[in-house]
CHARMM-style PDB file with segment names, atoms N, HN, CA, C and O in Angstrom:
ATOM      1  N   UNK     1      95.792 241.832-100.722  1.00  0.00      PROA
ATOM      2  CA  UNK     1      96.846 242.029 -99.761  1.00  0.00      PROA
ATOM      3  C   UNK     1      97.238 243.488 -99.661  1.00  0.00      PROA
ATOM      4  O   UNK     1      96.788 244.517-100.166  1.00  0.00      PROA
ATOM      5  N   UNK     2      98.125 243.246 -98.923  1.00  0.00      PROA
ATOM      6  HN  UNK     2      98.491 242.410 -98.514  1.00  0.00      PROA
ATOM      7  CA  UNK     2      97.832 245.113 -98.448  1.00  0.00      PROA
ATOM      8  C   UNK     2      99.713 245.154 -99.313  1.00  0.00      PROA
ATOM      9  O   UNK     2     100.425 244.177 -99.546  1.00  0.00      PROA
ATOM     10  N   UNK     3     100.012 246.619 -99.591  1.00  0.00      PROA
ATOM     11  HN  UNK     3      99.433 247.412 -99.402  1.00  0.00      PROA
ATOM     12  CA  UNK     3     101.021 246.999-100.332  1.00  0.00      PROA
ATOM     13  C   UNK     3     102.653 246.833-100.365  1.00  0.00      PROA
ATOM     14  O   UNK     3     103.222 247.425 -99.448  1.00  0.00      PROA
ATOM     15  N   UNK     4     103.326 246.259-101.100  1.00  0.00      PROA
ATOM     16  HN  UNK     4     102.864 245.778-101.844  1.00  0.00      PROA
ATOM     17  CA  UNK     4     104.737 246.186-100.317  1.00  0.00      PROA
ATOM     18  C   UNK     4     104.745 244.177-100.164  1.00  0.00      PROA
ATOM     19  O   UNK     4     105.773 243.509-100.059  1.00  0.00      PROA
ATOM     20  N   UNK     5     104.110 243.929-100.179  1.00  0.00      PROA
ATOM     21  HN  UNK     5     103.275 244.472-100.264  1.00  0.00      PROA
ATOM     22  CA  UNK     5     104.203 242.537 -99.786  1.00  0.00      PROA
ATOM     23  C   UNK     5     104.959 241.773-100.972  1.00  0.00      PROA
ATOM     24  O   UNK     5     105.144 242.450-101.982  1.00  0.00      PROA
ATOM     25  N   UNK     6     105.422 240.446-100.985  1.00  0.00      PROA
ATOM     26  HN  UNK     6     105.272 239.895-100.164  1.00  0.00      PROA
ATOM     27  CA  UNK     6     106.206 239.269-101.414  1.00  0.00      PROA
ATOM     28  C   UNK     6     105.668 239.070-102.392  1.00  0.00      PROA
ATOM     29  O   UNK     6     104.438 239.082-102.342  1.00  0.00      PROA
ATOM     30  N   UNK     7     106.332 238.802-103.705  1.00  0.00      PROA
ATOM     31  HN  UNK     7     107.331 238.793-103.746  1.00  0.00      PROA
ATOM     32  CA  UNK     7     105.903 238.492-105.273  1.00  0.00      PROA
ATOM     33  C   UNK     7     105.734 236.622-104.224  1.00  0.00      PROA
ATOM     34  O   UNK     7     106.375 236.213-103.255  1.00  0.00      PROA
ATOM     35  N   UNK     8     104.384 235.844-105.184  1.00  0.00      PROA
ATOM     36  HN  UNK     8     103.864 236.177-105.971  1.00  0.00      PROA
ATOM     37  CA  UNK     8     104.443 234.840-105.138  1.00  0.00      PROA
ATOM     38  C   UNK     8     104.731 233.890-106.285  1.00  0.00      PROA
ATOM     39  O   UNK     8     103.732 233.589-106.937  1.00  0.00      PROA
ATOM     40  N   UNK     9     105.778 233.400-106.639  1.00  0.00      PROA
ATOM     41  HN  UNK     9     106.590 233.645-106.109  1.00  0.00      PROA
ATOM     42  CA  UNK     9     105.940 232.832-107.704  1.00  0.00      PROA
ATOM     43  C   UNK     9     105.327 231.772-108.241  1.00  0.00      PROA
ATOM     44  O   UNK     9     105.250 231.649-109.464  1.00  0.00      PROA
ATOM     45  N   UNK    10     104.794 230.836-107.352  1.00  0.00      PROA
ATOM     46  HN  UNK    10     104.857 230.936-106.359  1.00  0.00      PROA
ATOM     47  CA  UNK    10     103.614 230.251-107.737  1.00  0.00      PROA
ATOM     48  C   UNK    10     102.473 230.498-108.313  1.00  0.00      PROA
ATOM     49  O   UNK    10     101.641 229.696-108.738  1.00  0.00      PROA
ATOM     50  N   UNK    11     102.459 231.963-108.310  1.00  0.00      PROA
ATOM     51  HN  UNK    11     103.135 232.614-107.964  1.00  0.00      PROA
ATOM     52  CA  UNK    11     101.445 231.879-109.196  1.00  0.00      PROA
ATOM     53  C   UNK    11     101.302 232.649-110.661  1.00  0.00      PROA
ATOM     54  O   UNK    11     100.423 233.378-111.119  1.00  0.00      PROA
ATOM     55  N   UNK    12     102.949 232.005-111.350  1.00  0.00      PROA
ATOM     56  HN  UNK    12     103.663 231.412-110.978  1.00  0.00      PROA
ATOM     57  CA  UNK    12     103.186 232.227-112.595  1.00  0.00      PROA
ATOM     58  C   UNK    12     102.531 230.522-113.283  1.00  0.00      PROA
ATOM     59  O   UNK    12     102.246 230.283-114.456  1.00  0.00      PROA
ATOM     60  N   UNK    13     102.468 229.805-112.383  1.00  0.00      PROA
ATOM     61  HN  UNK    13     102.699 230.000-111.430  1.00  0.00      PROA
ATOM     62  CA  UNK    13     101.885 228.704-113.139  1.00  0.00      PROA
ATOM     63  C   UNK    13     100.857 228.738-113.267  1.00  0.00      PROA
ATOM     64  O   UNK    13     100.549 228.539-114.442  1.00  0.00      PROA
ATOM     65  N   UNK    14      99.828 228.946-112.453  1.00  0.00      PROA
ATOM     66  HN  UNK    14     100.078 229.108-111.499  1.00  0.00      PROA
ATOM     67  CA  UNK    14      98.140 229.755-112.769  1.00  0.00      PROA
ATOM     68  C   UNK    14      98.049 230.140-113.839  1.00  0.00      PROA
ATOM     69  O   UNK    14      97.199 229.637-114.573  1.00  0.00      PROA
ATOM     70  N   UNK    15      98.913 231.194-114.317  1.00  0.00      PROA
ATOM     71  HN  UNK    15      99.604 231.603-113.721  1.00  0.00      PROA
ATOM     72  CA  UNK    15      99.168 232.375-115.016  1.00  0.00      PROA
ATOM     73  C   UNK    15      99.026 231.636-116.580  1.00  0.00      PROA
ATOM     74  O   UNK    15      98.132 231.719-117.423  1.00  0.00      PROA
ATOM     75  N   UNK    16     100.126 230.995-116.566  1.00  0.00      PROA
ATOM     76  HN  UNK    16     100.852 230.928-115.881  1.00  0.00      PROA
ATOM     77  CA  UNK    16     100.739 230.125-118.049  1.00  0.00      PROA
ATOM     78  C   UNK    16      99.365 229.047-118.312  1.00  0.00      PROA
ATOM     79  O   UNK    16      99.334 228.664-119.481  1.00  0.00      PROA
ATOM     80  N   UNK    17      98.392 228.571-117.566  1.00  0.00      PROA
ATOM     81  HN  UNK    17      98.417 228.882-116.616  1.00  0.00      PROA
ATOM     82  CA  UNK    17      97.637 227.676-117.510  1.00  0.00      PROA
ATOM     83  C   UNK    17      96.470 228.403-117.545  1.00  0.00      PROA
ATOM     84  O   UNK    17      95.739 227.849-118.366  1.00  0.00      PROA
ATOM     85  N   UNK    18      95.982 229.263-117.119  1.00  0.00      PROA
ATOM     86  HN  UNK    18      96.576 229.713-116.452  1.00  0.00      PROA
ATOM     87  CA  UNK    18      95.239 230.219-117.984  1.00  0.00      PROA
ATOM     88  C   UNK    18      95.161 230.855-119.014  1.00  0.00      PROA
ATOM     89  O   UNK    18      94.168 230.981-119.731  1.00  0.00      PROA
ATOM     90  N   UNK    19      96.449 231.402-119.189  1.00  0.00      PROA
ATOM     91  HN  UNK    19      97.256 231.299-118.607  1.00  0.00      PROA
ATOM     92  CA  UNK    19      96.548 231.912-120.582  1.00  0.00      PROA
ATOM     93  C   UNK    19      96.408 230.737-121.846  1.00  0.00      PROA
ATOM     94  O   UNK    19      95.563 230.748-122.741  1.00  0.00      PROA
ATOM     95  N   UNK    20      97.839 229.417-121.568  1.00  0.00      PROA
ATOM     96  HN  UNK    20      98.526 229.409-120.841  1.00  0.00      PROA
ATOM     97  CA  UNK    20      97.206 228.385-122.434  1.00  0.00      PROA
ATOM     98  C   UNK    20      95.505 228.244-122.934  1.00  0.00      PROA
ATOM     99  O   UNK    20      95.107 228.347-124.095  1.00  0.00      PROA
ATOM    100  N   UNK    21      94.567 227.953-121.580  1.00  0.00      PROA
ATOM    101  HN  UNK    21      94.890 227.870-120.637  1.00  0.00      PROA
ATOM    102  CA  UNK    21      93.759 227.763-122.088  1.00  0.00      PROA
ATOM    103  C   UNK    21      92.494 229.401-122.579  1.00  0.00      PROA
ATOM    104  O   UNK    21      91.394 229.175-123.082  1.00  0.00      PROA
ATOM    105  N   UNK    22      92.855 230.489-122.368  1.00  0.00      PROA
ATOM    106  HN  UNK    22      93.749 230.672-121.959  1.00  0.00      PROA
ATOM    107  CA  UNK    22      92.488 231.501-122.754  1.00  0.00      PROA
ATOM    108  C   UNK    22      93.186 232.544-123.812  1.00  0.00      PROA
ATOM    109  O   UNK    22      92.940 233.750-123.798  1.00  0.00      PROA
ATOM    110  N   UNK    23      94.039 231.951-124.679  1.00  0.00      PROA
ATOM    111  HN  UNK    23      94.239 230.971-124.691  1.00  0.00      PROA
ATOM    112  CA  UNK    23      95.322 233.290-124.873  1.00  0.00      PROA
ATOM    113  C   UNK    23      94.590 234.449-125.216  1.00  0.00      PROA
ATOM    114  O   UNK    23      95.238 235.495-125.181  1.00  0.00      PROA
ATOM    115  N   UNK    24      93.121 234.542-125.616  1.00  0.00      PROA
ATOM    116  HN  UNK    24      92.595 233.692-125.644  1.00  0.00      PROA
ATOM    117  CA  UNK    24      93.361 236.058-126.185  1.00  0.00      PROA
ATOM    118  C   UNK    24      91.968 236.839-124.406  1.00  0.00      PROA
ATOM    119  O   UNK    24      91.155 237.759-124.309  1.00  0.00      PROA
ATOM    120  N   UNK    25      92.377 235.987-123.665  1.00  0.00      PROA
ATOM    121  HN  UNK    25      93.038 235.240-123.743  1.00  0.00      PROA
ATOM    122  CA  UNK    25      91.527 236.854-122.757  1.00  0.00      PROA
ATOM    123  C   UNK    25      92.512 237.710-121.839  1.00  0.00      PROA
ATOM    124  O   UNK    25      93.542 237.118-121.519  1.00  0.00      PROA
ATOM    125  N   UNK    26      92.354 239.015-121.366  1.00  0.00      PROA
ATOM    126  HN  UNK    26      91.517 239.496-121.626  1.00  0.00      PROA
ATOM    127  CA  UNK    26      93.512 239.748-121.106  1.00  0.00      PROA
ATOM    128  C   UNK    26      93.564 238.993-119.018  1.00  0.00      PROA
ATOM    129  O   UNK    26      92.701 238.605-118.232  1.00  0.00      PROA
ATOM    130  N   UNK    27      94.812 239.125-118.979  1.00  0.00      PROA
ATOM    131  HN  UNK    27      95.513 239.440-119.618  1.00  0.00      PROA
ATOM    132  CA  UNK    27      95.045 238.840-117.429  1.00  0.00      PROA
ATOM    133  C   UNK    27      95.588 240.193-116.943  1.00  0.00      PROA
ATOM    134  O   UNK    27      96.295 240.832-117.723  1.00  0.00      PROA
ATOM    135  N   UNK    28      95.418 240.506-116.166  1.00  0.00      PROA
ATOM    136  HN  UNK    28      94.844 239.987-115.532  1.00  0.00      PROA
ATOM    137  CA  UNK    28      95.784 241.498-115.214  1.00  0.00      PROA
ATOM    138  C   UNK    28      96.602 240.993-114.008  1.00  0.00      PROA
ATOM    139  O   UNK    28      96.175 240.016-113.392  1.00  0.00      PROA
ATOM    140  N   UNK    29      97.681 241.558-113.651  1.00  0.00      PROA
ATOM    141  HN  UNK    29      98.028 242.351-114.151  1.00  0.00      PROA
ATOM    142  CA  UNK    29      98.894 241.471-112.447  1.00  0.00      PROA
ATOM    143  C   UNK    29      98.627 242.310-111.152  1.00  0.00      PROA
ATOM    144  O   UNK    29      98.744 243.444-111.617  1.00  0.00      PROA
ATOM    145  N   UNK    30      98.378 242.457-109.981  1.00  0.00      PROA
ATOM    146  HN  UNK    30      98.284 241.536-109.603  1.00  0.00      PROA
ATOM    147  CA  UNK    30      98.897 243.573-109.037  1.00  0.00      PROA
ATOM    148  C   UNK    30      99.384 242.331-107.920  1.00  0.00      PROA
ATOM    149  O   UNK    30      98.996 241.192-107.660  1.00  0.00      PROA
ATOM    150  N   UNK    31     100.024 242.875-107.630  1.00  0.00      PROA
ATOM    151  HN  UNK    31     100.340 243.800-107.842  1.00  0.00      PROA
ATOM    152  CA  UNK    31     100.839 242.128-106.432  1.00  0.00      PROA
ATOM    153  C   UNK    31     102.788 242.116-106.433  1.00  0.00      PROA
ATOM    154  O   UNK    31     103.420 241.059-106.431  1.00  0.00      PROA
ATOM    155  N   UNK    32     103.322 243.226-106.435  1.00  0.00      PROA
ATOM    156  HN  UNK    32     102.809 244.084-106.437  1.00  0.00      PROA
ATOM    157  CA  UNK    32     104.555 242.844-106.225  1.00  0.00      PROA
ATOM    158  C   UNK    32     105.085 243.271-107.760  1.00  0.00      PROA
ATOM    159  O   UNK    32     106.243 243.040-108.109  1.00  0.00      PROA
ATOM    160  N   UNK    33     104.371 243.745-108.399  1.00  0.00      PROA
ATOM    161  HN  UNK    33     103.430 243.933-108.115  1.00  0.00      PROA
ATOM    162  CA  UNK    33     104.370 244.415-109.908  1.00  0.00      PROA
ATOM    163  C   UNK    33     105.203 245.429-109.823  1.00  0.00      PROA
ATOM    164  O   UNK    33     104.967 246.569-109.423  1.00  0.00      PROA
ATOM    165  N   UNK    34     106.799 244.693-110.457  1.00  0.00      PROA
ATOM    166  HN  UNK    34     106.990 243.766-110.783  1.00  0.00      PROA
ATOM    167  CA  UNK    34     108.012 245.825-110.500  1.00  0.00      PROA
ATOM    168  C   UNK    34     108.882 244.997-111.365  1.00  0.00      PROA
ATOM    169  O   UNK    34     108.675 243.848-111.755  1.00  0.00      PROA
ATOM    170  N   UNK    35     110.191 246.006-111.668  1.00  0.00      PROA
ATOM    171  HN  UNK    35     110.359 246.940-111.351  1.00  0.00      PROA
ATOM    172  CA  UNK    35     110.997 245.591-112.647  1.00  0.00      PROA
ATOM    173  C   UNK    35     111.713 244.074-112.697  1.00  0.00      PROA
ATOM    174  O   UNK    35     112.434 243.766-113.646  1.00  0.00      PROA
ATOM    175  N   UNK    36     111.422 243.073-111.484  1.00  0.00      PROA
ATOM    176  HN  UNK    36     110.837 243.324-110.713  1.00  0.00      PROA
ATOM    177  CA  UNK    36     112.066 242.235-111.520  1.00  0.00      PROA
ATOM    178  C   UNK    36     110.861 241.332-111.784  1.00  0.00      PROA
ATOM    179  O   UNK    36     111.115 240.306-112.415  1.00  0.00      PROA
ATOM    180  N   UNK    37     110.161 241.445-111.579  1.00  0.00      PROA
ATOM    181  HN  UNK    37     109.955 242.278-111.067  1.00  0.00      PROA
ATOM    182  CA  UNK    37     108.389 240.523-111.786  1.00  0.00      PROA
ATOM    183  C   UNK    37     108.236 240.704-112.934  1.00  0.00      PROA
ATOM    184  O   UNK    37     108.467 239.732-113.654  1.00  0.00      PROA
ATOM    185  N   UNK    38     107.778 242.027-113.614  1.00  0.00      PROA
ATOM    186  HN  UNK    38     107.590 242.817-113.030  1.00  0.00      PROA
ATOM    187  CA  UNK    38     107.460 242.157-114.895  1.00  0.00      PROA
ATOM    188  C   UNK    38     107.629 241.400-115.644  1.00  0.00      PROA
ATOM    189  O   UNK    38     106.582 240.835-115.960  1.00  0.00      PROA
ATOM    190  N   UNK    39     108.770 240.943-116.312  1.00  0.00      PROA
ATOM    191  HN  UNK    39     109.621 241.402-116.056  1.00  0.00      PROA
ATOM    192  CA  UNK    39     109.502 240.187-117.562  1.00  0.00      PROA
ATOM    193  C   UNK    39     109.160 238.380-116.935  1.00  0.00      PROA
ATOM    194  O   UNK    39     109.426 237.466-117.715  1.00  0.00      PROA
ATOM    195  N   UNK    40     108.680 238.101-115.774  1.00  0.00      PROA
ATOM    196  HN  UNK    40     108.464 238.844-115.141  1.00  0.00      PROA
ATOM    197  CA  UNK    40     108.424 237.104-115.926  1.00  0.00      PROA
ATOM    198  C   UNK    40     106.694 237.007-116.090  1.00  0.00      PROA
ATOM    199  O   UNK    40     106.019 236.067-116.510  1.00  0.00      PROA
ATOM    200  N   UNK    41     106.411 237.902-115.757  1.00  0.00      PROA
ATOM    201  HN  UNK    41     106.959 238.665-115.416  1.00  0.00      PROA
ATOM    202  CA  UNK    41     104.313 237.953-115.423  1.00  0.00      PROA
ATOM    203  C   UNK    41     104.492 238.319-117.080  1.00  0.00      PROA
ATOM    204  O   UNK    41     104.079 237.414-117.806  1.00  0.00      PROA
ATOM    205  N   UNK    42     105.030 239.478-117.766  1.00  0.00      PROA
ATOM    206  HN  UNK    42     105.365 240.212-117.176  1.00  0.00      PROA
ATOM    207  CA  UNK    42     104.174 239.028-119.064  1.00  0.00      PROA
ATOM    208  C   UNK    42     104.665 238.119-119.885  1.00  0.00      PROA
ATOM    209  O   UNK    42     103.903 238.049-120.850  1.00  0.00      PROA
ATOM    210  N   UNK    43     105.692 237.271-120.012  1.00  0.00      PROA
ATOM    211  HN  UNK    43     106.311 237.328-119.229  1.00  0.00      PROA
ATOM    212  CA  UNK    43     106.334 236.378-120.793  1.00  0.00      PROA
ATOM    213  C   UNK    43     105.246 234.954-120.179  1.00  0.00      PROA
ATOM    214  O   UNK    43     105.113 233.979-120.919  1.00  0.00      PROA
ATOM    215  N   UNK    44     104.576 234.987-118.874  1.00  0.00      PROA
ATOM    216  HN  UNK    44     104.684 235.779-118.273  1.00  0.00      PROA
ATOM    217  CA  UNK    44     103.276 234.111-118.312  1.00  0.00      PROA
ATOM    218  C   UNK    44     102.009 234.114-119.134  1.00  0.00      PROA
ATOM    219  O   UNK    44     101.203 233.191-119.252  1.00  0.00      PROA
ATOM    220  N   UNK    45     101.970 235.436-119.737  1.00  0.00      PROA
ATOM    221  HN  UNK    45     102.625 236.186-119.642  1.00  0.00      PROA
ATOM    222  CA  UNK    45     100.891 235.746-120.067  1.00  0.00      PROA
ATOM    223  C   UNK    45     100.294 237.509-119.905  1.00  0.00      PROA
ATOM    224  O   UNK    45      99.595 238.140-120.699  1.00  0.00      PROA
ATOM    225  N   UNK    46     100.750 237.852-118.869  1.00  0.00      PROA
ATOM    226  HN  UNK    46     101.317 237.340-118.225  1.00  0.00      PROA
ATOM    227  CA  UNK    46      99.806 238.957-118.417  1.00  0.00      PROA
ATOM    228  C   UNK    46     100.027 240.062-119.435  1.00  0.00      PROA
ATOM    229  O   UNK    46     100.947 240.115-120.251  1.00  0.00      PROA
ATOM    230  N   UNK    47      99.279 240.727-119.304  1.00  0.00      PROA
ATOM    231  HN  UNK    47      98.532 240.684-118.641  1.00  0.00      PROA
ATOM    232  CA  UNK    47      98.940 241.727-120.034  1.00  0.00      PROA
ATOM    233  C   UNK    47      98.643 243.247-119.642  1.00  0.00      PROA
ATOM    234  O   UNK    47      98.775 244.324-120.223  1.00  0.00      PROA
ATOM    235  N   UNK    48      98.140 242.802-118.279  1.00  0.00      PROA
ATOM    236  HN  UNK    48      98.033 241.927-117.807  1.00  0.00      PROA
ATOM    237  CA  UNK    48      98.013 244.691-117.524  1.00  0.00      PROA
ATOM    238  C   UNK    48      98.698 244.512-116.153  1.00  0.00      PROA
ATOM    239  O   UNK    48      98.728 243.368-115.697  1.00  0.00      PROA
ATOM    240  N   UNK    49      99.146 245.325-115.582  1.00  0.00      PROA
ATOM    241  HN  UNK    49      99.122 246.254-115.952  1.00  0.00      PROA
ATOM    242  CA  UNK    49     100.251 245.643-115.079  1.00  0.00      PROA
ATOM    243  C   UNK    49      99.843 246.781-113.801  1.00  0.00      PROA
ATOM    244  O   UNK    49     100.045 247.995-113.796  1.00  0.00      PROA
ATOM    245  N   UNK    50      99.090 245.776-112.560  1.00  0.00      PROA
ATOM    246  HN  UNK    50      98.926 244.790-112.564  1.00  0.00      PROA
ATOM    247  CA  UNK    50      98.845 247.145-111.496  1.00  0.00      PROA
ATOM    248  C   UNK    50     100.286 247.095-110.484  1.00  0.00      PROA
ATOM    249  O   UNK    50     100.738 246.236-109.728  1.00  0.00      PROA
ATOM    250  N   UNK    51     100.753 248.515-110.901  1.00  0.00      PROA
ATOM    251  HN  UNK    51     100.385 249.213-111.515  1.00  0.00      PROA
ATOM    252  CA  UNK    51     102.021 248.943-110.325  1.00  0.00      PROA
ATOM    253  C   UNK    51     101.208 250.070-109.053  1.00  0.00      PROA
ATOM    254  O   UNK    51     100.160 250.706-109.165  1.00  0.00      PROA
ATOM    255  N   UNK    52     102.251 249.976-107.785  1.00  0.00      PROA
ATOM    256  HN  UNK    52     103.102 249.459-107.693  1.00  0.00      PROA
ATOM    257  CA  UNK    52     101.791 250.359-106.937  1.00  0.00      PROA
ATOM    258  C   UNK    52     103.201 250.806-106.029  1.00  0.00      PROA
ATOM    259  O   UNK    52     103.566 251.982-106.015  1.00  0.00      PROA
ATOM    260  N   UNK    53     103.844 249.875-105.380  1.00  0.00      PROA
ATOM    261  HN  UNK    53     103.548 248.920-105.391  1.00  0.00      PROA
ATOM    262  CA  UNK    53     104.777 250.312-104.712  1.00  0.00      PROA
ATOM    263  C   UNK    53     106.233 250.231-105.263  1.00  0.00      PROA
ATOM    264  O   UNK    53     107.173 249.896-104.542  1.00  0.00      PROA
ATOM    265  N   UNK    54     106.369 250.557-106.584  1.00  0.00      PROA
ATOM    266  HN  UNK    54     105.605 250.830-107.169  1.00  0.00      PROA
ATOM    267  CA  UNK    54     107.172 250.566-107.429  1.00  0.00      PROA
ATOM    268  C   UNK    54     107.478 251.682-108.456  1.00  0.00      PROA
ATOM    269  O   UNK    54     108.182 251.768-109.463  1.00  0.00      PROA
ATOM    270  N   UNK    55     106.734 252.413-107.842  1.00  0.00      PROA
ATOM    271  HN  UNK    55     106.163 252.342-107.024  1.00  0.00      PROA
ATOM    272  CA  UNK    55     106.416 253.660-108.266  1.00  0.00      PROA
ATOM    273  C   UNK    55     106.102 254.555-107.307  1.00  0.00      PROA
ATOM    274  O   UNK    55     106.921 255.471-107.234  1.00  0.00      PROA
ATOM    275  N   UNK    56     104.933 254.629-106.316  1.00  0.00      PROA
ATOM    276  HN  UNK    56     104.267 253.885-106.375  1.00  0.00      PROA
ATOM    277  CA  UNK    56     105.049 255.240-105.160  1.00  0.00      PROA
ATOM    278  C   UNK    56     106.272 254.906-104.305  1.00  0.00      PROA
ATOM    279  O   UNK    56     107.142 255.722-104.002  1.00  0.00      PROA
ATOM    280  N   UNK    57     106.250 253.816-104.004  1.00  0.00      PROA
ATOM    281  HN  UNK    57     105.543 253.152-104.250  1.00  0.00      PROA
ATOM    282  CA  UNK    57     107.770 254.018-102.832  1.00  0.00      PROA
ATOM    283  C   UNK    57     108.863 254.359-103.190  1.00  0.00      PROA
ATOM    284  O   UNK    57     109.703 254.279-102.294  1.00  0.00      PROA
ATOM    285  N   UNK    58     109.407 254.900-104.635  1.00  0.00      PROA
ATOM    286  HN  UNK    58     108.725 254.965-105.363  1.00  0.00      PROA
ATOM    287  CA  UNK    58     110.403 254.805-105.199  1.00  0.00      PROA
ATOM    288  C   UNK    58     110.934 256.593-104.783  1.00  0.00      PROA
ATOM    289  O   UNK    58     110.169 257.468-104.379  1.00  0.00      PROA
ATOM    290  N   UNK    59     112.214 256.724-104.995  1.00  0.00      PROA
ATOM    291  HN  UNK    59     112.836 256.013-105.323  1.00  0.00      PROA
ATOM    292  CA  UNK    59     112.963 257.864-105.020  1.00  0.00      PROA
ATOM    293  C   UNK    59     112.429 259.194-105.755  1.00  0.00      PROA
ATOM    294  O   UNK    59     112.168 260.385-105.588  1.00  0.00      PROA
ATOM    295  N   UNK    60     112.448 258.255-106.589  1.00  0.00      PROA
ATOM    296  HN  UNK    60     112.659 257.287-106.725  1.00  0.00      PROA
ATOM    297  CA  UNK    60     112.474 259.094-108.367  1.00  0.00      PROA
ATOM    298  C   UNK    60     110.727 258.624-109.081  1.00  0.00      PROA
ATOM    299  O   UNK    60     110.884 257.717-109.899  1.00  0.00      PROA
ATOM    300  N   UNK    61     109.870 258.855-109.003  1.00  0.00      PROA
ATOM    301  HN  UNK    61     109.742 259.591-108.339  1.00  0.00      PROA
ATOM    302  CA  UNK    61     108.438 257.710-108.855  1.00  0.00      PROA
ATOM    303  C   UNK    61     108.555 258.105-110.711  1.00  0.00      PROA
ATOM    304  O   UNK    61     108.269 257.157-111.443  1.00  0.00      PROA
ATOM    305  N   UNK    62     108.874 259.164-111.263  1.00  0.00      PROA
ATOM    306  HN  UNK    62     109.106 259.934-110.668  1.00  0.00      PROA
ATOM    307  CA  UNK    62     109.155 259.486-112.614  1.00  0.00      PROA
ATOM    308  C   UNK    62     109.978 258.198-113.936  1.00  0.00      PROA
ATOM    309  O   UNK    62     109.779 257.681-115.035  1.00  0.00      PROA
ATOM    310  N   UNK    63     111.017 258.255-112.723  1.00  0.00      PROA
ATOM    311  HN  UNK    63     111.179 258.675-111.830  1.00  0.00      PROA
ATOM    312  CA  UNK    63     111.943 257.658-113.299  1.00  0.00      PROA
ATOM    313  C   UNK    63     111.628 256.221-113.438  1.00  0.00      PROA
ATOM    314  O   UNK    63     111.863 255.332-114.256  1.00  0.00      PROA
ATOM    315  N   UNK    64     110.936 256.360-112.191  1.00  0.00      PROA
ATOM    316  HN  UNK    64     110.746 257.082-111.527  1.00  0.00      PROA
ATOM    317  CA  UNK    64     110.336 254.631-112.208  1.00  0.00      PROA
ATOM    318  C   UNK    64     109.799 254.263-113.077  1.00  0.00      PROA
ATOM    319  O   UNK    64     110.235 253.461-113.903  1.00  0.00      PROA
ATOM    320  N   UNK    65     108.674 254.810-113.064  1.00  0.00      PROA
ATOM    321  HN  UNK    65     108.321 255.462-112.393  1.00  0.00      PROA
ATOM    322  CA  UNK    65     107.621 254.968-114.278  1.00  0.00      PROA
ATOM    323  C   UNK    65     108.405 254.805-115.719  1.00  0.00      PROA
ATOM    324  O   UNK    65     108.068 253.825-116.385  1.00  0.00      PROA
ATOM    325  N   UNK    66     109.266 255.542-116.181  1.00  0.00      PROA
ATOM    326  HN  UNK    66     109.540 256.337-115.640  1.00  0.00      PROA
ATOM    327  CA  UNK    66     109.576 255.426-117.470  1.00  0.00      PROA
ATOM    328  C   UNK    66     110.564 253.909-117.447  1.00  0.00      PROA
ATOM    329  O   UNK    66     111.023 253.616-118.551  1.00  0.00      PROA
ATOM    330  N   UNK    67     110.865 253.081-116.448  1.00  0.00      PROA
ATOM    331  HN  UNK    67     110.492 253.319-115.551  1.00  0.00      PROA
ATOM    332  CA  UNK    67     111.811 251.889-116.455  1.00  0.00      PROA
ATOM    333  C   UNK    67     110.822 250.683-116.502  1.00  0.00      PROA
ATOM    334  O   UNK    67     111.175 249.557-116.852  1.00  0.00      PROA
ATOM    335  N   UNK    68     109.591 251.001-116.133  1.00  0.00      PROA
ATOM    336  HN  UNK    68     109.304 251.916-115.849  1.00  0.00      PROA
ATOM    337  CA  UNK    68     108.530 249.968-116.057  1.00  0.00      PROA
ATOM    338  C   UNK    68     108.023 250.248-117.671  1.00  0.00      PROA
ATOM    339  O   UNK    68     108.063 249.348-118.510  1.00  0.00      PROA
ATOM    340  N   UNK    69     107.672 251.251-117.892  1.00  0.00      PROA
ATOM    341  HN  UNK    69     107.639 251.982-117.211  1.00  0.00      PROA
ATOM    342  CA  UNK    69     107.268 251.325-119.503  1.00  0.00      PROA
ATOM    343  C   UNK    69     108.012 250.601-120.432  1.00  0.00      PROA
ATOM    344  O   UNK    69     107.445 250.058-121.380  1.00  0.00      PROA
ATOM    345  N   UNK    70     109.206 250.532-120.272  1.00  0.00      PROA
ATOM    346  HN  UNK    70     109.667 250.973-119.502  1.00  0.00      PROA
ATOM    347  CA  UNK    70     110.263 250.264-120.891  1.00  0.00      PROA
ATOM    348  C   UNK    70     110.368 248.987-120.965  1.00  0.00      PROA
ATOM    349  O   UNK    70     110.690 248.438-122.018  1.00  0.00      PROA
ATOM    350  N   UNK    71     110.079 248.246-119.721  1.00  0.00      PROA
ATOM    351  HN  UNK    71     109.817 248.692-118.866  1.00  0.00      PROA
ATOM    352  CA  UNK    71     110.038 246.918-119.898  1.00  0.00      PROA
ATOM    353  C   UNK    71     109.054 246.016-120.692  1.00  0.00      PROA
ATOM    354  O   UNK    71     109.238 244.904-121.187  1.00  0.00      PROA
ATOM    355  N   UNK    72     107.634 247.050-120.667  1.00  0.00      PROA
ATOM    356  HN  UNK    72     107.484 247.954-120.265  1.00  0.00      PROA
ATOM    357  CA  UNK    72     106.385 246.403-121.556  1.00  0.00      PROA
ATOM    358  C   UNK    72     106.404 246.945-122.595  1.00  0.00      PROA
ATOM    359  O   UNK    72     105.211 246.939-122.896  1.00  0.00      PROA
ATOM    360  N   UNK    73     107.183 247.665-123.781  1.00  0.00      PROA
ATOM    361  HN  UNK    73     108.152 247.670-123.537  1.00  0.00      PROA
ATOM    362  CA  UNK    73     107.837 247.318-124.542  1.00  0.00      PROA
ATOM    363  C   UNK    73     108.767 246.712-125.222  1.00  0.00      PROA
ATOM    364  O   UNK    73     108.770 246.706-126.453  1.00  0.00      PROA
ATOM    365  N   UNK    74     109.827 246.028-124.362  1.00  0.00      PROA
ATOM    366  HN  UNK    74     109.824 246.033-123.362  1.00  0.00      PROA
ATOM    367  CA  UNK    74     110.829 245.166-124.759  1.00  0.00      PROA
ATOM    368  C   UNK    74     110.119 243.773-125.541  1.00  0.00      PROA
ATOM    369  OT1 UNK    74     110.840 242.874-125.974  1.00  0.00      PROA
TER     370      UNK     74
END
């Protein structure tokens, strides 16, 4: 999909149902990958994190950056 578009929440159940049956294979995220998605995509499972308009479209793309880090450490 092209950038900026709608987190789909449906497909945190994919997510949890893959990981169940894979836990140590890594999943990767892009789609809508920002501070309010995050904490639910890796608590799903995921593990890598393609950030895009959450960082480019942002004010501060710095600041962004260090609030998204922050979260995949918590």
């Amino acid at each position: 999909g092209k950038q900026g578009q709608a987190f789909l929440p449906e497909v945190l159940k994919k997510i949890k149902a893959f990981h169940k049956k894979h836990p140590d294979m890594p999943i990767a995220a892009d789609g809508h990958v920002d501070e309010t998605t995050i904490p639910d995509l890796k608590k799903a499972g995921v593990n890598r994190f393609g950030v895009g308009s959450a960082i480019f479209g942002s004010d501060d793309p710095v600041d962004s950056l260090k609030k998204l880090e922050q979260l995949l450490t918590d």
